[in-house]
C-alpha positions as CSV (number, residue, x, y, z in Angstrom):
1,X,-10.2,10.6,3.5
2,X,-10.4,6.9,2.0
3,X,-8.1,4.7,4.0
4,X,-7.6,1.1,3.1
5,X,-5.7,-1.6,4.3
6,X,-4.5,-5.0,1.8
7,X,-4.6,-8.0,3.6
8,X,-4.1,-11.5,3.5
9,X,-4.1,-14.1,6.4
10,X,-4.0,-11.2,8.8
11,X,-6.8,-12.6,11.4
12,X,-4.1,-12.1,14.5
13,X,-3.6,-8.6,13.4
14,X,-6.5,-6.8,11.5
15,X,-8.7,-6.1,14.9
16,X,-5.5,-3.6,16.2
17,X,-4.9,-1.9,13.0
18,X,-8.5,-1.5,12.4
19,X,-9.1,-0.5,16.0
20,X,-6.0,2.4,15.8
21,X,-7.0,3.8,12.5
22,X,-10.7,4.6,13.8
23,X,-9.1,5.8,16.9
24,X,-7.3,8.7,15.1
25,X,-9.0,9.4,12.4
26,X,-11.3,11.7,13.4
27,X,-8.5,13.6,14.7
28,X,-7.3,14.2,11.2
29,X,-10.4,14.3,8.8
30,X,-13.9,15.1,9.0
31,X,-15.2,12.5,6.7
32,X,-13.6,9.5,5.9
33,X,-13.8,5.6,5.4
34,X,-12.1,2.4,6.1
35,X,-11.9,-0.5,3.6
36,X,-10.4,-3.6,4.3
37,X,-9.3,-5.6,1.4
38,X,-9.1,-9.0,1.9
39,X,-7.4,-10.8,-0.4
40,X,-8.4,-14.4,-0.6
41,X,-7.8,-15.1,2.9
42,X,-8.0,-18.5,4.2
43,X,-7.4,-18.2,7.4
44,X,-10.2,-16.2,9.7
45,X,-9.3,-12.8,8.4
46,X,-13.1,-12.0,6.9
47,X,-14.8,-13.3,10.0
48,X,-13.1,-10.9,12.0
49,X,-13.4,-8.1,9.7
50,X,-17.2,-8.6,9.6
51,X,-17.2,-8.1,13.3
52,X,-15.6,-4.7,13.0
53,X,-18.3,-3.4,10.1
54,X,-20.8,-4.6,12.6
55,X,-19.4,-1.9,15.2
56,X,-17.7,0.6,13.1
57,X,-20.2,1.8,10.3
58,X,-17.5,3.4,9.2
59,X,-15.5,0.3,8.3
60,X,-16.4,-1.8,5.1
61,X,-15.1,-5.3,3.7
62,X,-14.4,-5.8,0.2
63,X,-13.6,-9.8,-0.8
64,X,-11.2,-11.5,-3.3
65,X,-12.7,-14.9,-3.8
66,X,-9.2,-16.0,-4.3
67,X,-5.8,-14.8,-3.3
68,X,-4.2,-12.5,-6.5
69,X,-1.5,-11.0,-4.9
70,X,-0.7,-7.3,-3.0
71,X,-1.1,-5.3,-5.8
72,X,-4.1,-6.6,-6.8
73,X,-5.6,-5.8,-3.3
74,X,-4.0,-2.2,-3.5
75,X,-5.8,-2.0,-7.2
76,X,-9.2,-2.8,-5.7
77,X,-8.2,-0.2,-2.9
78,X,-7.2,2.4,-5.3
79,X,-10.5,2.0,-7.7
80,X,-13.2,1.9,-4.8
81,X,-12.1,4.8,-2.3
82,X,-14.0,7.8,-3.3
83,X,-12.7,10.9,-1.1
84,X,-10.7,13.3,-2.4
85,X,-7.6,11.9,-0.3
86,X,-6.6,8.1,-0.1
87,X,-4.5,6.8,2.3
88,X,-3.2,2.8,2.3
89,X,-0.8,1.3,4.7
90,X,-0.3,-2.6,5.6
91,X,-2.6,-4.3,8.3
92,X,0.1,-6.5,9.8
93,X,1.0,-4.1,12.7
94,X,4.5,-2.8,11.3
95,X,3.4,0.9,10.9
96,X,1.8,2.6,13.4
97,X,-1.1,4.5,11.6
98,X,-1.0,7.8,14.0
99,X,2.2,8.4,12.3
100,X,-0.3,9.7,9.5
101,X,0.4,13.2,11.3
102,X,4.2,13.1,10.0
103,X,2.4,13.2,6.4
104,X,-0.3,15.8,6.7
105,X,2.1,19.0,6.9
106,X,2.9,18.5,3.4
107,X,-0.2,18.2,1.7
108,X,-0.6,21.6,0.6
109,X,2.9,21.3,-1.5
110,X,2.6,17.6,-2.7
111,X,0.3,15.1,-4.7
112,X,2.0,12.3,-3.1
113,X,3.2,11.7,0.4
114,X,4.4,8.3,0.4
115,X,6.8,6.9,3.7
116,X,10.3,5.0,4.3
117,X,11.1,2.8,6.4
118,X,14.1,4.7,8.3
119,X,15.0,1.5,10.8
120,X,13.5,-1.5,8.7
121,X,12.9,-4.4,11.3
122,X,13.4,-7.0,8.2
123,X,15.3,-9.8,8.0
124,X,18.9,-9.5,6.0
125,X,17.3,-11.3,3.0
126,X,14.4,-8.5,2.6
127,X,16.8,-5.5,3.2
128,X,18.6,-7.1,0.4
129,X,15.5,-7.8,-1.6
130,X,15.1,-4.0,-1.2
131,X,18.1,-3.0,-2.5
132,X,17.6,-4.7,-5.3
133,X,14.3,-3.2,-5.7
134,X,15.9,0.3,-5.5
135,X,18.4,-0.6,-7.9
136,X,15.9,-2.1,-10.1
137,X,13.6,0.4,-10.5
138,X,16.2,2.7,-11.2
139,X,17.2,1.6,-13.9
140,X,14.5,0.4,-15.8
141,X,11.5,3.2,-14.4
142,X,13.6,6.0,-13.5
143,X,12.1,6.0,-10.3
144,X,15.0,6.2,-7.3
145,X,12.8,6.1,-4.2
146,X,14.3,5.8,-1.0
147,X,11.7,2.7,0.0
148,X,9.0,2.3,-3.1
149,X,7.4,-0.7,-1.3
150,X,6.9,0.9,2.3
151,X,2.9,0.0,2.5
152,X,2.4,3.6,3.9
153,X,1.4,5.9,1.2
154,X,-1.0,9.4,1.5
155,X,-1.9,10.7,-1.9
156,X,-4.6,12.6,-4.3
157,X,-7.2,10.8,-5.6
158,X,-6.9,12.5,-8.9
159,X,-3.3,10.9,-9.1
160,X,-5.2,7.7,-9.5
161,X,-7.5,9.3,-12.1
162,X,-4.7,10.4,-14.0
163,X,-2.7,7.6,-14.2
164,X,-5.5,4.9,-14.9
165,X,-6.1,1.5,-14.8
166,X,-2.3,-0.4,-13.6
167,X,-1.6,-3.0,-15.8
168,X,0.8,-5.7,-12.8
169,X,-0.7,-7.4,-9.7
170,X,2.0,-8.0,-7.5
171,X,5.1,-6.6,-5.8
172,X,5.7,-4.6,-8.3
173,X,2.5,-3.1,-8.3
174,X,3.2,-0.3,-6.2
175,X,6.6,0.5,-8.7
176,X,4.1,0.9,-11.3
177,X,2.0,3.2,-9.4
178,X,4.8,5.5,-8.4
179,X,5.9,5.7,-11.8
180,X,3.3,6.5,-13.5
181,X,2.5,9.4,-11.0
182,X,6.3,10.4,-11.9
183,X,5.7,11.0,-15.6
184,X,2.5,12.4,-15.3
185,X,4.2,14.8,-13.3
186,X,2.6,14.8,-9.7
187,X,4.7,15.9,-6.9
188,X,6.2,13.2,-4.2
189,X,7.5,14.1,-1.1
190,X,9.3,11.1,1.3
191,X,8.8,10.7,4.4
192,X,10.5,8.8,7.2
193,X,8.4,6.5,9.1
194,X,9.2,3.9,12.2
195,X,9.1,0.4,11.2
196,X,7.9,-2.4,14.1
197,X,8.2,-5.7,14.2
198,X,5.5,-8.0,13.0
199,X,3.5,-9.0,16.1
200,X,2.3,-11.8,14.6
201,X,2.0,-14.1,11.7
202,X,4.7,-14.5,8.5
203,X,5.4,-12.6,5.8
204,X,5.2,-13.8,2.5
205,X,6.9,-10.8,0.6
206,X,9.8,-12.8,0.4
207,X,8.9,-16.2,-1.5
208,X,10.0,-17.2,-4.4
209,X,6.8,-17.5,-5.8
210,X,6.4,-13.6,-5.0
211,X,9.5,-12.6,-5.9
212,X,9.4,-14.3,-9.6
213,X,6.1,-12.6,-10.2
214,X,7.1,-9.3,-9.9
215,X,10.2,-9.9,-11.4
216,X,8.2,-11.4,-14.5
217,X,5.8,-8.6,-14.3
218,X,8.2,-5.8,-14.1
219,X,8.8,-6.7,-18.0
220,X,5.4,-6.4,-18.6
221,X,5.6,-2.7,-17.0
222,X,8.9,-1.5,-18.8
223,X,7.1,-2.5,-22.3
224,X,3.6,-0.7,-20.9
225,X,5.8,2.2,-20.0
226,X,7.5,2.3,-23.0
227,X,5.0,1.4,-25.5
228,X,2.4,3.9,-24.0
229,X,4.8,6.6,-22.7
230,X,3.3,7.1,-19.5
């Protein structure tokens, strides 16, 4: 099992989600590894990262030199793991990763296992971002997930084979993703997962900078989509 985590400015948090994740893996595979991908951070994110590869050998740090966005930390997530199952969920303490046993019942009848938030601890303005999102993809993809963006996703490796290299780097990343494992025909199941409160740190999901990026880039994926049929 390859299990990765996207981060950026995440030094108050990384040590815990680490630290959980190497606590229950071995309870749920017999191989597996943990990459931490650090997008760009410039806060002491890498320091403490290299700490933990220094006691976990298990645990390995991958570098952005600069900050390109989520979905171009899942993209460097999604091309290095090498096991047969990958498995990404977000480092800032919101997801609890033993809840990885809610997804495992279904891997014999799905390609994708991929979570949703059932409570979401977000602010008004992100559960209306959300919305949005849903609505969004919708229309344009086709694609009516309950919660596309829920950074807790258990899938095939081969759905990342299949659907090669994504062509967005940022929020929308993960629409892109899911869509193209929809019309190449993988199977998804949903599943509900609890959402926590951030312990600490901000989000950045939310800025306008972020949010007019994916916008912009979700034009770049309906003409992909539709000029490549995939």
């Amino acid at each position: 099992l390859s299990v990765f985590f996207p981060v950026y400015n995440e030094a108050a948090n990384i040590e815990a989600t680490v630290v959980n994740a190497v606590k229950v893996l071995p309870q749920v595979a017999d191989e597996y590894e943990i990459k931490v991908i650090n997008d760009g951070s410039r806060d002491k994110t890498a320091q403490v990262v290299e700490k933990l590869t220094r006691r976990y050998k298990t645990v390995k740090l991958i570098n952005h030199p600069v900050n390109r966005g989520y979905g171009a930390a899942i993209k460097t997530g999604l091309t290095t793991a090498r096991w047969p199952w990958i498995c990404y969920t977000d480092a800032d303490g919101q997801f609890r990763f033993e809840e990885i046993n809610r997804f495992l019942p279904h891997v014999d009848r799905a390609d994708l296992i991929v979570g949703f938030r059932k409570h979401r601890t977000d602010n008004p303005i992100r559960r209306f971002l959300a919305m949005l999102l849903r609505i969004w993809d919708t229309l344009l993809f086709d694609l009516n997930l309950k919660d596309v963006d829920c950074g807790f996703k258990l899938f095939k490796k081969q759905v990342v084979d299949a659907v090669g290299p994504l062509v967005t780097e940022s929020a929308i990343t993960e629409t892109e993703f899911m869509a193209k494992a929809k019309r190449s025909g993988f199977i998804i199941r949903e599943v509900g997962v609890t959402h926590h409160a951030r312990p600490e740190g901000i989000q950045t999901g939310a800025k306008l900078k972020v949010i007019l990026k994916a916008w912009a880039e979700s034009f770049k994926l309906w003409w992909h989509l539709n000029a490549t049929g995939r």
